[in-house]
C-alpha positions in Angstrom: 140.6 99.3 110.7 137.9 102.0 110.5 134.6 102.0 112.4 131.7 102.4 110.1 128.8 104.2 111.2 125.2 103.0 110.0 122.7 105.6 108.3 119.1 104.4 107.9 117.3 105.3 104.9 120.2 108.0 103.4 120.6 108.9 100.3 122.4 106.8 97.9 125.0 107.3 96.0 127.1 106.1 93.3 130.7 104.3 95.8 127.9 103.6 98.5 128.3 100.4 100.0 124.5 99.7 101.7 122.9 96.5 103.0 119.8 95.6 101.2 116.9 93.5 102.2 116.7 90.5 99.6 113.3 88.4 100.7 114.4 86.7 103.6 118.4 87.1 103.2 120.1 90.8 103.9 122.9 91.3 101.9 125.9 94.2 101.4 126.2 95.4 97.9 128.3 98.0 96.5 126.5 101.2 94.3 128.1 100.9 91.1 125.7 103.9 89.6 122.6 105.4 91.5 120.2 107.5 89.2 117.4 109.3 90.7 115.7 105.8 89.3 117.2 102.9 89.3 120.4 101.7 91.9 123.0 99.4 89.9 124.1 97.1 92.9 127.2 94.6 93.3 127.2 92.0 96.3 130.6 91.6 95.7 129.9 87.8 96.0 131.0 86.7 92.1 127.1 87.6 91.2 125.7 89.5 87.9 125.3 92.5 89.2 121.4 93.6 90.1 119.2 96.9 89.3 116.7 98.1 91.9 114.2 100.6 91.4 114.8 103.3 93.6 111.5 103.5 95.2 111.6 99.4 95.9 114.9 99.8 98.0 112.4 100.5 101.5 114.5 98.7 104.3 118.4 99.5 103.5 121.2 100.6 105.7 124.0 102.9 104.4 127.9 102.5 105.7 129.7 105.7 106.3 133.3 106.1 107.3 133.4 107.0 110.9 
């Protein structure tokens, strides 16, 4: 299995997989299209997936290969 490593407030991309700050909940979603906008986001859960405006997505990790 490989390690991921956490990045604080990086850039997202489009294949990201982040976790996202939902009112109380924190959730993983995958980026199924960033735009310099709007994010497109999956939780992979079953879920309709969700659009966030770029500038709302404050607290968010990113998960990078190691």
């Amino acid at each position: 299995m490989k390690k991921m490593t956490t990045l604080l407030n990086e850039l997202i991309e489009t294949g990201d997989v982040i976790e996202v700050k939902l009112g109380d909940d924190v959730a993983s979603a995958l980026v199924l299209l960033a735009t310099d906008e709007f994010v497109i986001l999956d939780a992979c859960d079953g879920s309709t997936p969700f659009v966030v405006k770029r500038d709302e997505l404050i607290e968010y990790r990113k998960f990078i290969p190691a």
